[in-house]
C-alpha positions, 0 to 999 in steps of 0.5 A, a space after each residue: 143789282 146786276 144779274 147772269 143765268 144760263 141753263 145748267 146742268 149741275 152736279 152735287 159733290 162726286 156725282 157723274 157729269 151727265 144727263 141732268 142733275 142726278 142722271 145716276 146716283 152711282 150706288 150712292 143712293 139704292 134706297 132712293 124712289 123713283 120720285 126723288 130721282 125723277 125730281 132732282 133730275 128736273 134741269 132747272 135755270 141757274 141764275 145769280 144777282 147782286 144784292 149790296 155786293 154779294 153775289 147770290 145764286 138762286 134756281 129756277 124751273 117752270 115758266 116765266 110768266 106764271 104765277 110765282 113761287 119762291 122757296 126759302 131754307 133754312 140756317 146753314 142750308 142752300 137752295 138744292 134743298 128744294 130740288 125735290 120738292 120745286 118740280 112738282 110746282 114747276 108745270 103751273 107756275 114759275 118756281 125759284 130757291 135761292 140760297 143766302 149770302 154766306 151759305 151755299 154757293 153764294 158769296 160771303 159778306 163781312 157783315 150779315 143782317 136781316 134786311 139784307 137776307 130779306 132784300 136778297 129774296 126781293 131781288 131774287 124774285 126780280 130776277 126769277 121774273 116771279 113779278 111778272 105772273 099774274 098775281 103777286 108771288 108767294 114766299 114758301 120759306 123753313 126755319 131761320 129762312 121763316 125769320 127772314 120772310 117774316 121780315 119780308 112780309 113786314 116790309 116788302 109785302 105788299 108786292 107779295 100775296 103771301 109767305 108760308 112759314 115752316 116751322 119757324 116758331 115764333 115764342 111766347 114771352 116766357 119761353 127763351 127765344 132761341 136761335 144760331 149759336 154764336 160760337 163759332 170755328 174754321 171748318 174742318 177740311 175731311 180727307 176724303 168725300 165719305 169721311 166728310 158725308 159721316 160728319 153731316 148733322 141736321 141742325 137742330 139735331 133730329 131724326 131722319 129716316 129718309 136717308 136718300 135726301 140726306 145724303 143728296 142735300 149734304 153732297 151739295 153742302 160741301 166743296 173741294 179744299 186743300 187737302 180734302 173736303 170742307 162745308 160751303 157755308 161761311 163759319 163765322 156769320 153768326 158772330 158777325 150777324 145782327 138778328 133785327 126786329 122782334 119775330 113776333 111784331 114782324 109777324 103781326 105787320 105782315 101785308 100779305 097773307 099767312 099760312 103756317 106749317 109745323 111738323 107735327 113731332 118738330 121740338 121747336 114747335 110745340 102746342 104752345 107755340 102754335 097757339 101763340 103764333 095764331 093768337 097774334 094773327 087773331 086765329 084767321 090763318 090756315 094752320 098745318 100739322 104734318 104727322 110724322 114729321 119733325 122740324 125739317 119737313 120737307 125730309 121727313 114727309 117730303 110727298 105729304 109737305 108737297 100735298 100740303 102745299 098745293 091745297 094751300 096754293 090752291 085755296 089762296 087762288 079761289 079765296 079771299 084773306 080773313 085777316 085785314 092786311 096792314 098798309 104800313 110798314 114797321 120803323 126799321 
């Protein structure tokens, strides 16, 4: 693994390039409040390693040294997702977002599996330092990023001292497992940014009234092509992916411990789904509803996810785990 950061201050799609991330917004965003803008204004280290060939970018705020803290998205997604939520963590600990092979600015890979996303988030927290606090780091990780730290946990984490699951729902037997569709098309090259930004969906689809961070998260989801605008992600990674383990074993082998979040209104976490996810942990981990909030958190109630967090954080730092953690791992 080889690795490069530098400081940066860096720019969504058609945004001005001075004064820090989003020194202004241009009109782009009048509805924004002053903590989001203050937030993705926090300069952050920009970094990079080399996980199996594929080089892959990650940010990083805060001190080296403290305590670690690793956010994770979510299928198609990259790390600007967390550009608002990181600073707020930043003055205690040292905080890095990586984005996967084949999404965001990271490279492309002829192939994609889970052992290799979950070998990038190793290699990220080594190079982010996040190993080198006085604890072991914690894995924050969303949706299909959840899959991934569920495999990491399974394998890696004994180096870890816990991964937080955001609405990743781990299904009972009788419901069908579901997961990224298969099909699978070049992107479309827009013409111009607007046309581009009016086709940004959510996936799974959903409603956000927070339109700020939408749009902020789709103009960094999108690069400059011949004859316009296209979005970054690899199209093709789900027809070249291989899903790995069953969700539900990766979850009980974690070696370090668990908390779930869920949006309280999400449709891929329902009731029954919490239940079970809890029954395999032998209902000993914190479990969290968010009200007003749908699968994507961290945009539907962005101060309340935040509050959430840090009461995590901070029991885990003055208690002992309930649940007994596995020593070995499973077969691969």
């Amino acid at each position: 693994m080889s690795k490069d950061k530098n400081i940066v201050k860096d720019q969504p799609a058609e945004m001005p390039s001075e004064g820090g991330p989003l020194a202004e917004y241009g009109g782009a965003l009048p509805s924004a409040p002053a903590w989001f803008r203050e937030s993705v204004a926090v300069p952050y280290e920009l970094g990079k390693v080399t996980v199996k060939g594929a080089e892959v970018t990650y940010q990083r705020w805060g001190k080296r040294g403290a305590p670690g803290l690793l956010f994770v998205h979510g299928n198609g997604a990259h790390a600007h997702w967390w550009d608002f939520i990181a600073p707020y963590f930043a003055e205690h600990y040292n905080v890095a977002a990586l984005t996967f092979s084949g999404m965001g600015d990271s490279e492309w890979r002829e192939t994609y599996d889970m052992d290799t996303f979950s070998l990038e988030e190793v290699a990220v927290a080594e190079a982010a330092g996040l190993f080198e606090g006085p604890r072991k780091p914690v894995i924050i990780a969303h949706s299909f990023g959840g899959f991934v730290t569920l495999v990491t946990g399974a394998k890696h984490g004994s180096r870890f001292e816990g991964m937080v699951i955001v609405d990743s729902p781990v299904n009972p037997p009788e419901r069908p497992r579901g997961g990224p569709s298969r099909a699978s098309r070049p992107h479309k090259v827009y013409s111009d940014l607007a046309a581009a930004l009016a086709r940004f969906r959510l996936a799974p689809p959903q409603l956000c009234e927070n339109h700020y961070a939408m749009d902020y998260i789709a103009r960094w989801s999108l690069k400059r092509a011949e004859g316009g605008w296209t979005w970054k992600f690899d199209p093709m990674i789900w027809t070249r992916f291989e899903p790995g383990l069953d969700p539900a074993e990766m979850l009980k082998a974690a070696q370090c411990r668990i908390a779930i979040i869920r949006g309280e209104e999400s449709a891929l976490m329902p009731d029954d789904v919490g239940d079970y996810m809890r029954g395999l942990l032998g209902h000993q981990v914190p479990f969290v509803s968010v009200p007003h909030a749908r699968h994507h958190v961290m945009l539907d109630q962005p101060i309340a996810f935040i509050s959430t967090l840090r009461m995590l954080l901070a029991e885990w730092d003055h208690s002992d785990p309930h649940r007994s953690v596995e020593t070995s791992a499973p077969a691969s």
